[in-house]
MISE-949380 format. One record per residue: residue number from 1; residue in one letter; x, z, y of N, C-alpha, C in turn. Coordinates in steps of 0.001 Angstrom, whole numbers. Each point is the difference from the previous one (the first is absolute). Example, Ala and Ser with C-alpha at 12.3 -4.5 7.8 and 13.67 -1.06 7.14 Angstrom:
2
[tivex 1 "a" [13190 7800 -5690] [-890 0 1190] [900 0 1200]]
[tivex 2 "s" [-350 -720 1050] [820 60 1190] [-770 730 1090]]
END
This chain:
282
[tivex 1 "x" [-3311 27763 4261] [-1181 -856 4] [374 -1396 -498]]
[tivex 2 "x" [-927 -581 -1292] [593 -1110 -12] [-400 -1405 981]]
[tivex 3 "x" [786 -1018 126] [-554 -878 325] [-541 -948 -13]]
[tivex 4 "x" [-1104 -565 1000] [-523 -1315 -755] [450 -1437 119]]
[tivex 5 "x" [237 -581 -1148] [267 -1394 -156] [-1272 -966 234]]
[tivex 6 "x" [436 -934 979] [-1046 -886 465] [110 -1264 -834]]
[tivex 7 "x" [-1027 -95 -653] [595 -1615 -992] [-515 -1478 605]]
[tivex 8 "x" [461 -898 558] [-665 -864 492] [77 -1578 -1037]]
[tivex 9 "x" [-1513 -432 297] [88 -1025 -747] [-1197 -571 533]]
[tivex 10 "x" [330 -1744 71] [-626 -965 590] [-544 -217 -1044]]
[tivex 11 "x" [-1020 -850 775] [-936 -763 -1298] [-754 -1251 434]]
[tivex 12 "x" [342 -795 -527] [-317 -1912 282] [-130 -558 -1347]]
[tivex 13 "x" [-1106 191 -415] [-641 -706 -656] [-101 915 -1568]]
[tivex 14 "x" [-57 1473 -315] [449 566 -548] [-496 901 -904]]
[tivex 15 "x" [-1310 -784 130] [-1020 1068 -1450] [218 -110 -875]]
[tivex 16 "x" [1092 -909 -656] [61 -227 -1266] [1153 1415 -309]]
[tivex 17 "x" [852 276 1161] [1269 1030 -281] [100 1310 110]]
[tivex 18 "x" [-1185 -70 1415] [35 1473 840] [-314 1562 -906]]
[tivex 19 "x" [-689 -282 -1142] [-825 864 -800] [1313 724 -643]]
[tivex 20 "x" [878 -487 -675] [1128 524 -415] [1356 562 739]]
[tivex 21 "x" [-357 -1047 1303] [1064 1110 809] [-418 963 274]]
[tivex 22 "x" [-1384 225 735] [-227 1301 162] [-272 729 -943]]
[tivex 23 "x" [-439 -263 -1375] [484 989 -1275] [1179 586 -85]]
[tivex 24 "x" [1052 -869 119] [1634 188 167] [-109 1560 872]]
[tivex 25 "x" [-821 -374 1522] [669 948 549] [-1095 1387 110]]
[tivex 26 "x" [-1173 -186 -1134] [-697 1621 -176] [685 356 -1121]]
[tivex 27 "x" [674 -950 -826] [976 704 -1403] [1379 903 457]]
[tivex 28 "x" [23 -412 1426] [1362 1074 196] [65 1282 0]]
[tivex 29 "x" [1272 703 -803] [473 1212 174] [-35 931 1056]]
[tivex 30 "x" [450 -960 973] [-234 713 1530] [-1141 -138 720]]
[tivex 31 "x" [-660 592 543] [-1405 -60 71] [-196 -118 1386]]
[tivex 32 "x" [886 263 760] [-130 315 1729] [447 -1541 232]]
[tivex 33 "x" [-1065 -760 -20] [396 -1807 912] [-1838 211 526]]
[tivex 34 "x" [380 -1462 666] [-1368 -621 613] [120 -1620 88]]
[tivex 35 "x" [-291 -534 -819] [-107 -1470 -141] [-885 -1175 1114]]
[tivex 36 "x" [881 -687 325] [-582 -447 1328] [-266 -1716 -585]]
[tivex 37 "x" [-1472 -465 -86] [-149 -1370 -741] [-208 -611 1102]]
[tivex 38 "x" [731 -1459 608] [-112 -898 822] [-969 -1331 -47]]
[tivex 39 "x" [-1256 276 187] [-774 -1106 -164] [814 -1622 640]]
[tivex 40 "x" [223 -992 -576] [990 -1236 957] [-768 -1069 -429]]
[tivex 41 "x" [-1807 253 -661] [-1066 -1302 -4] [-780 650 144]]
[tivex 42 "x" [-621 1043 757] [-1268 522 276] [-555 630 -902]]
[tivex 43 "x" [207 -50 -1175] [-751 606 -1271] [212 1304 -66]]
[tivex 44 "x" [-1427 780 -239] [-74 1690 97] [551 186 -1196]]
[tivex 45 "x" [1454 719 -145] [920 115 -1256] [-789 2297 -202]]
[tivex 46 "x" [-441 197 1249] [-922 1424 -568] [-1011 96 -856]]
[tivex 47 "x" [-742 -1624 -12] [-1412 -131 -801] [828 -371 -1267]]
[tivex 48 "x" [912 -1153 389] [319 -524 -1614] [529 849 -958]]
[tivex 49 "x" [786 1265 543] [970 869 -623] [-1133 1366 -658]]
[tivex 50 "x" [-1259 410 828] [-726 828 -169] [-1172 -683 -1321]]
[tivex 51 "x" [264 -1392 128] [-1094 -888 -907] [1019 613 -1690]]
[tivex 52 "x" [1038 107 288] [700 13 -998] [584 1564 -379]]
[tivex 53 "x" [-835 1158 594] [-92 1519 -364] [1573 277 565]]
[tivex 54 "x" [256 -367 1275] [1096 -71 773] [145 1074 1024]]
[tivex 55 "x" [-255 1201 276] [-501 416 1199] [1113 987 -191]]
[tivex 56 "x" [177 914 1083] [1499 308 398] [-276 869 1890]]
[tivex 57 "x" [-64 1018 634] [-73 172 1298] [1742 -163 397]]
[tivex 58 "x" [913 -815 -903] [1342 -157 424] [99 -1175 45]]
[tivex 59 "x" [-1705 -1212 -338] [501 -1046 280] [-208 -281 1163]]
[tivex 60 "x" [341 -1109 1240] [164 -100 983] [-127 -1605 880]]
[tivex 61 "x" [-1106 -371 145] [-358 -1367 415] [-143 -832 1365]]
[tivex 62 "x" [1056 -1194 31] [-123 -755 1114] [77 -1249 257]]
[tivex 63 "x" [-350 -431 720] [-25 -1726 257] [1477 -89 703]]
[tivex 64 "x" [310 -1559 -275] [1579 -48 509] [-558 -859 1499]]
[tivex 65 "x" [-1576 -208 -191] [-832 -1145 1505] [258 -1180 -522]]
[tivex 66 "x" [501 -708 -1131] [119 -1446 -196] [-472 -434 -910]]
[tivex 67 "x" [-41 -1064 -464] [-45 -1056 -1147] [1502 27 -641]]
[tivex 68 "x" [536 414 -996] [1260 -553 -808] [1060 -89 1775]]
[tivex 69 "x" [-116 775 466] [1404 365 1200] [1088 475 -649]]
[tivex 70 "x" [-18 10 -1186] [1242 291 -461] [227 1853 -616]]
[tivex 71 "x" [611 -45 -734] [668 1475 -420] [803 853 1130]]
[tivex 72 "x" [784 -733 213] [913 812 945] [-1043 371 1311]]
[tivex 73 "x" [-1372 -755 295] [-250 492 1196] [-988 1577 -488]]
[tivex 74 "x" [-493 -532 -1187] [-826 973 -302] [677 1609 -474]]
[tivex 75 "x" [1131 -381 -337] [899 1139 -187] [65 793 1134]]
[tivex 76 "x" [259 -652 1367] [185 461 1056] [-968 783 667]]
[tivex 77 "x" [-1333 -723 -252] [-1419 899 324] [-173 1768 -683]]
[tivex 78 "x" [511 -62 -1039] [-25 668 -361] [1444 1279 342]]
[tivex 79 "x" [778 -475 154] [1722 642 291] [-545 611 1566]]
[tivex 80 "x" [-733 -808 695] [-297 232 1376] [-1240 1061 264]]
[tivex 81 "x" [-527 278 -1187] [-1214 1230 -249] [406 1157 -740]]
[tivex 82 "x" [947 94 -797] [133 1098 -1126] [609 1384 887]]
[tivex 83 "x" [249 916 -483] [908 658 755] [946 1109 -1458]]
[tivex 84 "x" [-565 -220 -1136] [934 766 -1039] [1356 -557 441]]
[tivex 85 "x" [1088 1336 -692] [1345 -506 464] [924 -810 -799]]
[tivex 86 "x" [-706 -682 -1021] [478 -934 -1671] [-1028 -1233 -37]]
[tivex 87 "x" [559 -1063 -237] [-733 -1228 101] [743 -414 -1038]]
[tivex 88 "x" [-1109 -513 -1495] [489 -544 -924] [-1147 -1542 172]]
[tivex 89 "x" [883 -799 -747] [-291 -1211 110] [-668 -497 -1462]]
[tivex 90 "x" [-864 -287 389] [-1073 -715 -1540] [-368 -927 -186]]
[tivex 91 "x" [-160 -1680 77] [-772 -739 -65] [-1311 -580 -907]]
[tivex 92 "x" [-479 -486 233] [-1437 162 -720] [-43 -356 -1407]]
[tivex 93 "x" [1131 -1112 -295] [11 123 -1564] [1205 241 -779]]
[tivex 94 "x" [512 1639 588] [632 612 -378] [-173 1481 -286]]
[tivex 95 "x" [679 839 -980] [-713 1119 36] [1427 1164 -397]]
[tivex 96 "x" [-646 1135 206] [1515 1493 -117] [-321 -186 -1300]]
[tivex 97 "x" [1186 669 -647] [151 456 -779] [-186 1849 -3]]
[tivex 98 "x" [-490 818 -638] [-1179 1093 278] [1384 1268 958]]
[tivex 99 "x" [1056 -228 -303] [922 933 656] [1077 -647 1027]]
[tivex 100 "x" [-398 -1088 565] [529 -479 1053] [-146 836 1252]]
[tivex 101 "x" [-752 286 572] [-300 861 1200] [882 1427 -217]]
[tivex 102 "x" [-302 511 -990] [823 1480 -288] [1495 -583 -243]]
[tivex 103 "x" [39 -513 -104] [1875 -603 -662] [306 -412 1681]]
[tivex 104 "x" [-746 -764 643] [983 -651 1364] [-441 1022 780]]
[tivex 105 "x" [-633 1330 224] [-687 1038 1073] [1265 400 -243]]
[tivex 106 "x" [623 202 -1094] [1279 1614 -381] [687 -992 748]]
[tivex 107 "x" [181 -1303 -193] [1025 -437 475] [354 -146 1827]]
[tivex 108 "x" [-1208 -133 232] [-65 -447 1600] [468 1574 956]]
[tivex 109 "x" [255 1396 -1012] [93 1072 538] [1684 226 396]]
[tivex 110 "x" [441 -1430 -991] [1276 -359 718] [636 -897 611]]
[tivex 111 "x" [-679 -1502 485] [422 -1014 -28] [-1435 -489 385]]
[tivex 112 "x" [582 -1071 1441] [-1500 -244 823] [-432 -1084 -1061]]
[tivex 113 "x" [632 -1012 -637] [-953 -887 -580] [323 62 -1515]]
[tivex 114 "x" [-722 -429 -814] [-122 35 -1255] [-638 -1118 -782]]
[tivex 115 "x" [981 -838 -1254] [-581 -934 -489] [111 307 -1722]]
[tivex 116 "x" [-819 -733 -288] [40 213 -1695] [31 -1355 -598]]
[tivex 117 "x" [16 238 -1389] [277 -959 -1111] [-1222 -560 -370]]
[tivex 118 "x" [-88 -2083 -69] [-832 -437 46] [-850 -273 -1792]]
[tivex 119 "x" [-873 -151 -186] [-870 139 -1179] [-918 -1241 -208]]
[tivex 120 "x" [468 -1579 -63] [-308 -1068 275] [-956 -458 -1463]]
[tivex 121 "x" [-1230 -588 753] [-756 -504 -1057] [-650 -1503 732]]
[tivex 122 "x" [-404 -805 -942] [-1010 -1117 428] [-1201 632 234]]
[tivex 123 "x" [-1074 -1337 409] [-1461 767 -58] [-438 -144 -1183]]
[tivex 124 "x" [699 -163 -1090] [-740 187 -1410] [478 1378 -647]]
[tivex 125 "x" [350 689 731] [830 1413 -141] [1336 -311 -771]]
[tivex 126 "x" [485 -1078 -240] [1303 -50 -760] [992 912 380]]
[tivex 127 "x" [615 528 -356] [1601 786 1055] [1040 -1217 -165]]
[tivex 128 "x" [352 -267 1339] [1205 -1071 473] [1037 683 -404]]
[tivex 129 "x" [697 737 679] [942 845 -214] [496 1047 1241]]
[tivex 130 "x" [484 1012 87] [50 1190 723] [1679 -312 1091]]
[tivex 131 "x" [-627 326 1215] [956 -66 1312] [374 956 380]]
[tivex 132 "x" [1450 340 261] [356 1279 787] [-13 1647 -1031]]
[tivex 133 "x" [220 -667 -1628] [-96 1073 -561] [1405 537 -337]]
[tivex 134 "x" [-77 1532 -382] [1677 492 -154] [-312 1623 486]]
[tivex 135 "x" [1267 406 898] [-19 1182 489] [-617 57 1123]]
[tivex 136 "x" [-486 1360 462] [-154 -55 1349] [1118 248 905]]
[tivex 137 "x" [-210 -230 1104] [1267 -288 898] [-22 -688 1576]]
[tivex 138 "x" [739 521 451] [165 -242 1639] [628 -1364 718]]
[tivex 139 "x" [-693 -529 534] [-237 -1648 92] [221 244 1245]]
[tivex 140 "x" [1395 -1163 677] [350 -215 990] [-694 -1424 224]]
[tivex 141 "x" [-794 -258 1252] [-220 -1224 1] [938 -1671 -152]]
[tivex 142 "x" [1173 405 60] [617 -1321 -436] [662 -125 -1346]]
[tivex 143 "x" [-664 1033 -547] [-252 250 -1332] [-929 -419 -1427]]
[tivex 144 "x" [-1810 343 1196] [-1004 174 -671] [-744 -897 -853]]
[tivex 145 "x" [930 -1269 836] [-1120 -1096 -962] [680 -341 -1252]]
[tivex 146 "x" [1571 365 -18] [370 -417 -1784] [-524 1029 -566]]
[tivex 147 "x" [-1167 1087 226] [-735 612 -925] [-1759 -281 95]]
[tivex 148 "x" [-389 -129 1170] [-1507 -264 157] [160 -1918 322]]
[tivex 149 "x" [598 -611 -1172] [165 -1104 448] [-1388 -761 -58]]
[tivex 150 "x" [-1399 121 113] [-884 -541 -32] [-1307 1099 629]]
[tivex 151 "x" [-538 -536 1240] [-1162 295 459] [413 1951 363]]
[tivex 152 "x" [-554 -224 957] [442 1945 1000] [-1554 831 714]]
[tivex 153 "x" [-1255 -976 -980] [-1045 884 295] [-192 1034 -533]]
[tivex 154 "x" [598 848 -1249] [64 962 107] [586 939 609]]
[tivex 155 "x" [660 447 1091] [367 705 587] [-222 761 792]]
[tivex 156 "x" [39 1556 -26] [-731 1117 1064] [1008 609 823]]
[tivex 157 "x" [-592 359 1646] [826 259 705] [60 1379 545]]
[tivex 158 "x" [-202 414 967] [-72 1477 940] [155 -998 917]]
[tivex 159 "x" [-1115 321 806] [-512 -671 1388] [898 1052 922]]
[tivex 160 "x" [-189 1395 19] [879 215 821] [1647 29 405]]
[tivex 161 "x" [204 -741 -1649] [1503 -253 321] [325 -1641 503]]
[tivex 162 "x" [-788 -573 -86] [-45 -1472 -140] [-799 -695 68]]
[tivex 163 "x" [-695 -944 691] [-891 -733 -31] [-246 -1182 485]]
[tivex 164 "x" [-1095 -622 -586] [428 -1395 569] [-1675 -843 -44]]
[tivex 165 "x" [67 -1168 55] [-1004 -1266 -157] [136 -1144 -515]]
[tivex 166 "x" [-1332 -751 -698] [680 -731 -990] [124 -1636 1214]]
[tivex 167 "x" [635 -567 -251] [156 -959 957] [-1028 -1280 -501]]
[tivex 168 "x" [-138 -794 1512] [-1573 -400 134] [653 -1979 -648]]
[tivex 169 "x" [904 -457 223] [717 -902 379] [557 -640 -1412]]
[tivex 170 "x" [61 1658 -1055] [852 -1145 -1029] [-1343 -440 -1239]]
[tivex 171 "x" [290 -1142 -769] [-903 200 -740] [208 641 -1701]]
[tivex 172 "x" [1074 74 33] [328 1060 -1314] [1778 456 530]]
[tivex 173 "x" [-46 952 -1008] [1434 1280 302] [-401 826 907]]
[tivex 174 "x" [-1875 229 459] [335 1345 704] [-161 767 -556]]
[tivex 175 "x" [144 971 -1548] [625 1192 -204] [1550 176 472]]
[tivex 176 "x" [657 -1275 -313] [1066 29 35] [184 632 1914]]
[tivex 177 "x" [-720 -856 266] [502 -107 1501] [-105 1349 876]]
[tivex 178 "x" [-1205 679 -642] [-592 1098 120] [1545 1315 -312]]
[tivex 179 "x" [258 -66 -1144] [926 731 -18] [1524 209 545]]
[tivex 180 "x" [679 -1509 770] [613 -534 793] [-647 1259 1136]]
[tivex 181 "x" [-1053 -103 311] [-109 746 1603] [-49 1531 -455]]
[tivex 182 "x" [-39 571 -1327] [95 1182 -119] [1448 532 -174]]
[tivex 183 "x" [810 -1102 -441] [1327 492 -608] [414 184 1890]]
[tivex 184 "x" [-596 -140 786] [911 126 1359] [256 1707 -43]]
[tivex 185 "x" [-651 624 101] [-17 1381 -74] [-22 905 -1187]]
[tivex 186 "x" [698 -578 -919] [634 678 -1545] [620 -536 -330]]
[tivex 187 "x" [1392 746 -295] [1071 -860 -552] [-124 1 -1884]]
[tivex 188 "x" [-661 42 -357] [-439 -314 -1350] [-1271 504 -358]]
[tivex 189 "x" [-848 -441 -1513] [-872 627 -277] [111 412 -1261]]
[tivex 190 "x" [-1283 682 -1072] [654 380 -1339] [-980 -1000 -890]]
[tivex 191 "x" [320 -668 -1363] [-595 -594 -887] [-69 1024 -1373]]
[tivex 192 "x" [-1236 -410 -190] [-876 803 -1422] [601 -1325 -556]]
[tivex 193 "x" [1033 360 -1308] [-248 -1527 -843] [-1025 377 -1246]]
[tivex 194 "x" [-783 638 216] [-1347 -73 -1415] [-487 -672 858]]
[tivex 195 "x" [-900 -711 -908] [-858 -1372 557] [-1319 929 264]]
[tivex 196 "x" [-270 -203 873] [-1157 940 853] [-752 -712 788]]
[tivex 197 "x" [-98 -1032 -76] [-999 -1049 481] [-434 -1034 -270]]
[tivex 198 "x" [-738 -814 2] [-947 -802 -1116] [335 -1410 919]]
[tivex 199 "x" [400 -1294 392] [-240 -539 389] [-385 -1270 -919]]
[tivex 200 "x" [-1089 -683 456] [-397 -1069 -353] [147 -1253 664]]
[tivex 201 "x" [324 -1084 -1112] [765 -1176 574] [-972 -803 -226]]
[tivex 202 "x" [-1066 -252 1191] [-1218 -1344 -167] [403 -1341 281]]
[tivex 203 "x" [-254 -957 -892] [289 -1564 433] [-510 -322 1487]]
[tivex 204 "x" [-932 775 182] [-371 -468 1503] [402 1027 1356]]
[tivex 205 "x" [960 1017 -383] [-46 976 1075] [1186 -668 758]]
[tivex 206 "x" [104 953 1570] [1067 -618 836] [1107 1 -614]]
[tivex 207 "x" [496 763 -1241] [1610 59 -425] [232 -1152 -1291]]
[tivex 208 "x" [-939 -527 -15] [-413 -798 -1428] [-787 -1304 288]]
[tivex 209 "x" [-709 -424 1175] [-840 -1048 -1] [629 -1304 484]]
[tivex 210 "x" [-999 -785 -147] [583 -1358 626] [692 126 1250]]
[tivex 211 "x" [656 -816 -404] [959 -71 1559] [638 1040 345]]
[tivex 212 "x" [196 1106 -875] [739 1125 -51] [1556 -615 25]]
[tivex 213 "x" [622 -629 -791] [1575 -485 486] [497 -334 1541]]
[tivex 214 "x" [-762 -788 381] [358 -541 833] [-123 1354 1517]]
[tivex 215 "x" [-1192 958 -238] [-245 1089 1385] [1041 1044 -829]]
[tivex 216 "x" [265 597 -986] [1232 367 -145] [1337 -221 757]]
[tivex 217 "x" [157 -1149 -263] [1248 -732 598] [-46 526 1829]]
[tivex 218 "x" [-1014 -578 -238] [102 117 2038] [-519 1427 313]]
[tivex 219 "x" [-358 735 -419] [-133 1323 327] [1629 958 -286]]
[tivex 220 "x" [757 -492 -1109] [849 812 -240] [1591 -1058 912]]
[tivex 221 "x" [-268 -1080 620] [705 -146 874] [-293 480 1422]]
[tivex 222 "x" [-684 463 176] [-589 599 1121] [139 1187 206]]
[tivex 223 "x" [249 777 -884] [610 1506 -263] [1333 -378 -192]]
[tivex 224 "x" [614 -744 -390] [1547 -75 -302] [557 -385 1882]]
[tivex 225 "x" [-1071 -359 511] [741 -929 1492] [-471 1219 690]]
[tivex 226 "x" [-864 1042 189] [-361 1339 506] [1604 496 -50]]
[tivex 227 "x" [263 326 -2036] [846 1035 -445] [1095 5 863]]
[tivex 228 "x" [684 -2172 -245] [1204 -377 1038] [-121 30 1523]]
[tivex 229 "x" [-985 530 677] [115 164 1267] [-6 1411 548]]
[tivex 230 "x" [-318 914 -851] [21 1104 410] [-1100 764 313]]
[tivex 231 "x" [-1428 -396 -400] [-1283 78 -256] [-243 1616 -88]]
[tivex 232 "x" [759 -21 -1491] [-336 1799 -917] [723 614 441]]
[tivex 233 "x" [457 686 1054] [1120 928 -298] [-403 944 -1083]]
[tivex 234 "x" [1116 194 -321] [-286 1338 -911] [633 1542 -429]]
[tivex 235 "x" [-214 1021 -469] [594 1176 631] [967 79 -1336]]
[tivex 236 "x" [582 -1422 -1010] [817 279 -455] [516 -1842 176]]
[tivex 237 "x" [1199 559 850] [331 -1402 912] [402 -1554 -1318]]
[tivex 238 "x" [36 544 -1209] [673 -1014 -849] [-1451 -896 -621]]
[tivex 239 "x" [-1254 1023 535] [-1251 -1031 -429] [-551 -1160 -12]]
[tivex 240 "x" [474 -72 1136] [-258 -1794 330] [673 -758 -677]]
[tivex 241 "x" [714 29 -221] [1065 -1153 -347] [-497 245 -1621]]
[tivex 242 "x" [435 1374 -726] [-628 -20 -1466] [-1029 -897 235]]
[tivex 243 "x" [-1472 519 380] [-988 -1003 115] [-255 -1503 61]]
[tivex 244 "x" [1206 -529 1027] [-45 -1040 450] [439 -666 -1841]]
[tivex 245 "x" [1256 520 -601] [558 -519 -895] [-900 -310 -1206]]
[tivex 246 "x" [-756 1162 -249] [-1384 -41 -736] [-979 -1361 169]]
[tivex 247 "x" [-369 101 1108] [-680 -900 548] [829 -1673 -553]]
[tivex 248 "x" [736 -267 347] [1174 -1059 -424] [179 -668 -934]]
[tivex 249 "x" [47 1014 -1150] [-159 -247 -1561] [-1221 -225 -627]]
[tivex 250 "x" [-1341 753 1010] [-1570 -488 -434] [238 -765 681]]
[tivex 251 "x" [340 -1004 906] [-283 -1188 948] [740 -1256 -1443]]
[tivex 252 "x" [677 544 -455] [867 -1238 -1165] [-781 486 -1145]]
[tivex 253 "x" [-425 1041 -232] [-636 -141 -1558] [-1763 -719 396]]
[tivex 254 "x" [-382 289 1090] [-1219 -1094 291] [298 -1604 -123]]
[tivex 255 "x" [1437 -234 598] [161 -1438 -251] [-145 -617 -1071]]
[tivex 256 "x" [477 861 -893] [393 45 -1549] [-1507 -159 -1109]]
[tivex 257 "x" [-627 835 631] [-874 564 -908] [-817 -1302 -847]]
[tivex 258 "x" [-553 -801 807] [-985 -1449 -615] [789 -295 -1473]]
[tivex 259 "x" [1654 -344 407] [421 -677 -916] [82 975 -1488]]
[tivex 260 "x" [131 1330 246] [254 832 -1207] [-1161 151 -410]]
[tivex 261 "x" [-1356 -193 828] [-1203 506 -466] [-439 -1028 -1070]]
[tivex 262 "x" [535 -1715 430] [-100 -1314 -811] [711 554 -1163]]
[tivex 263 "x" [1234 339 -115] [627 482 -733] [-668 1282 -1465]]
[tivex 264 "x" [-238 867 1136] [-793 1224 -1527] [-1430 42 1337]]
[tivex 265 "x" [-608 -324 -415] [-1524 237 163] [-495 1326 153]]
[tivex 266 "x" [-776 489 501] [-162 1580 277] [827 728 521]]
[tivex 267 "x" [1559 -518 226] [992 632 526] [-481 1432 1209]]
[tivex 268 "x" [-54 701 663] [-411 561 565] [1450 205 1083]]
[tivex 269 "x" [-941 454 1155] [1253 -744 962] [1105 1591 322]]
[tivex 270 "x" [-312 842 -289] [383 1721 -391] [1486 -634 -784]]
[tivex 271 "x" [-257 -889 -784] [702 -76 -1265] [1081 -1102 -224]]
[tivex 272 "x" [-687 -1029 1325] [1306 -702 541] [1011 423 1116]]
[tivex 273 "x" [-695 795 677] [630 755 1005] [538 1211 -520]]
[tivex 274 "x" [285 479 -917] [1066 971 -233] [1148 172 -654]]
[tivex 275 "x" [-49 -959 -718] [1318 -489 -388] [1264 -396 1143]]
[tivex 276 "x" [-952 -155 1003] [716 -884 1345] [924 1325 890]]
[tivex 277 "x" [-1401 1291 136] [508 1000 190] [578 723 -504]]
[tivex 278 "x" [138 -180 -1224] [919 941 -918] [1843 -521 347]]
[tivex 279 "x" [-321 -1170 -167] [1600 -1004 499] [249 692 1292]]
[tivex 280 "x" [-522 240 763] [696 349 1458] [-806 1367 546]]
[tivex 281 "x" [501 1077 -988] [-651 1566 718] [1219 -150 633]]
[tivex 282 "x" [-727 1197 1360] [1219 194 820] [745 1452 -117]]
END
């Protein structure tokens, strides 16, 4: 019997995006999901999506109860209702690529979590350039980020091997943080390096907007002071510390970044930060 993948995705402020993710996910190969849309401003995303010849009995609609409460809480509304045993992660102005679901299902039949290769564009559809591409391959967490060195919302899990919540407290790195509480109970996961997921980089979203440097900074010292206290355990004991080291080198290429950006303009921060990681794989 196959199983179903639960796709969750918030939505704050998001008619301009939502129409194509959920295209993304009726274009898939694998056909057994149920898409779960997180209302996070009140707006009926069933009328807007049906206004737009959207209709689907796999789509799946809920309020997160707030005004803009955030992603991570609305994620949770939804993590706290589903019961399929695969939770893939979508955000609203992001979209699959049409054989993502069938590519990470084969995979999850061996390995509780599963991440793929990123497929980066502006909102003018430009392509930035592609993250985490290469072979596929088995990712130890104090490993994972000199390959998924940018953004971990694509990633699908097996709830019954692993599971977790997105935390209420930080204001960005909770994919990251999210997968920190999954690596406790898997000592690695597997990476698709075909780029199999669409992410979009908005001037105004949480990974991109104002004042984005500065909640970076303090969100990813806040996971680094977790990592050094003993926060994650994890079921492959050398994780933390990989992590922590990861963490370390994005804490100095953020310092860095203003002056190189004065420097080449458009720089993209993927692109100052890997050179950094390339100097010190472990």
């Amino acid at each position: 019997m196959a199983e179903t993948v639960a796709i969750v995705t918030p939505c704050y402020r998001a008619e301009r995006w939502i129409g194509a993710a959920v295209r993304s996910a009726l274009a898939q190969t694998y056909p057994h999901w149920e898409h779960w849309i997180i209302a996070d401003d009140g707006a009926d995303y069933e009328a807007l999506l049906a206004a737009d010849g959207l209709r689907d009995t796999r789509l799946r609609f809920l309020s997160s109860g707030a005004i803009g409460g955030g992603a991570s809480r609305a994620r949770n509304v939804a993590l706290d209702r589903l019961t399929a045993p695969y939770v893939a992660i979508l955000d609203a102005d992001d979209r699959f690529k049409p054989e993502k679901l069938e590519r990470a299902v084969a995979a999850l039949e061996h390995h509780a979590i599963v991440s793929v290769a990123l497929d980066e564009y502006d909102e003018t559809g430009r392509q930035l350039r592609l993250v985490g591409e290469g072979p596929d391959r088995e990712l130890s967490p104090a490993v994972y980020k000199w390959t998924s060195l940018s953004m971990d919302s694509m990633i699908l899990w097996d709830r019954r091997k692993t599971d977790a919540r997105y935390d209420l407290d930080l204001t960005n790195m909770t994919d990251l943080e999210l997968l920190l509480q999954l690596y406790r109970k898997v000592a690695a996961s597997w990476h698709l390096g075909t780029p199999l997921h669409d992410y979009l980089k908005l001037s105004v979203s949480m990974s991109n907007g104002p004042g984005v440097t500065e909640k970076m900074i303090r969100s990813k010292r806040e996971i680094l002071r977790r990592l050094e206290t003993g926060f994650y355990p994890m079921a492959d004991a050398s994780g933390p510390e990989g992590m922590a080291r990861f963490l370390r080198i994005s804490l100095g290429a953020e310092q860095s970044y203003g002056d190189a950006v004065a420097a080449k303009p458009g720089l993209l921060f993927e692109d100052h930060l890997e050179p950094m990681l390339r100097a010190a794989l472990p």
